[in-house]
C-alpha positions, -999 to +999 in steps of 0.1 A: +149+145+088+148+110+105+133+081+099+099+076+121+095+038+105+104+010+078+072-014+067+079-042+039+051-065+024+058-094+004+024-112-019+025-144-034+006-129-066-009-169-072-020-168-038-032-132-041-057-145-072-071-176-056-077-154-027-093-128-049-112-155-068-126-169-037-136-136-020-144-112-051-152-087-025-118-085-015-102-060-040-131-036-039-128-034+004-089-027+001-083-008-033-101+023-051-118+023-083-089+043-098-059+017-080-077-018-094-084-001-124-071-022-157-041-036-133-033-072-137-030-091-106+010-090-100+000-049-096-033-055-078-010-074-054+017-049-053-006-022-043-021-042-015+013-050-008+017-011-002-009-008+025+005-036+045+039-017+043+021+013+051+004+001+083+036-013+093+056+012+087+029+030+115+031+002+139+000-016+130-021+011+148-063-001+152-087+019+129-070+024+097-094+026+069-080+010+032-089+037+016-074+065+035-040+056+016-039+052-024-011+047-044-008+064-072+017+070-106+034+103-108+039+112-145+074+099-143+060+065-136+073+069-095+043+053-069+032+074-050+010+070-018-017+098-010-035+096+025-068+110+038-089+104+068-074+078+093-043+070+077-035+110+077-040+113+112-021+081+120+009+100+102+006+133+116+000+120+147+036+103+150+053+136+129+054+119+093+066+147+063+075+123+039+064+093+027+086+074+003+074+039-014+091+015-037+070-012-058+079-039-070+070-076-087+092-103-102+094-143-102+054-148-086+059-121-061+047-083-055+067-065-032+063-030-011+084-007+010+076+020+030+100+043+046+084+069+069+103+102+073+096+134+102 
């Protein structure tokens, strides 16, 4: 296995709220139902921090839908990120097996890290 790409994200989680709290829309456009569910904003902002890292981690390729990636809790706690759609396609396309993510938030800041494997 090698490693096809890195991406980190780093959210300001106050700036993540006022964001939020000017444009409610926001959350709805980037996160599903089942990611914004119950989650307080330091893991609101974590999870968007995960799509940056993700489309990063891709090179920042045009057409990516929000949705076509959503991280998600394995039963041991460990996030996970499942793809569909455009952000499949983007990782097939460039031979992606294995897609490993690391969360993170601490001190006012949500942090994400992608590391893309063939």
């Amino acid at each position: 296995m090698a490693v096809v790409g890195i991406g980190v994200d780093v959210v300001d989680v106050a700036r993540f709220v006022d964001v939020v709290e000017r444009s409610p829309g926001l959350v709805p456009r980037v996160l599903t139902d089942e990611e914004a569910r119950g989650r307080r904003p330091p893991s609101l902002a974590a999870r968007f921090a995960a799509k940056e890292a993700l489309a990063k981690a891709l090179g920042a390729p045009r057409g990516l839908r929000w949705h076509d990636a959503q991280v998600r809790q394995e039963p041991d706690g460990r996030p996970v990120l499942t793809t569909t759609g455009t952000v499949a396609a983007a990782l097939a396309a460039r031979g992606v097996s294995q897609v490993h993510l690391s969360l993170t938030h601490d001190g006012g800041v949500s942090v994400a890290m992608v590391v893309l494997e063939s």
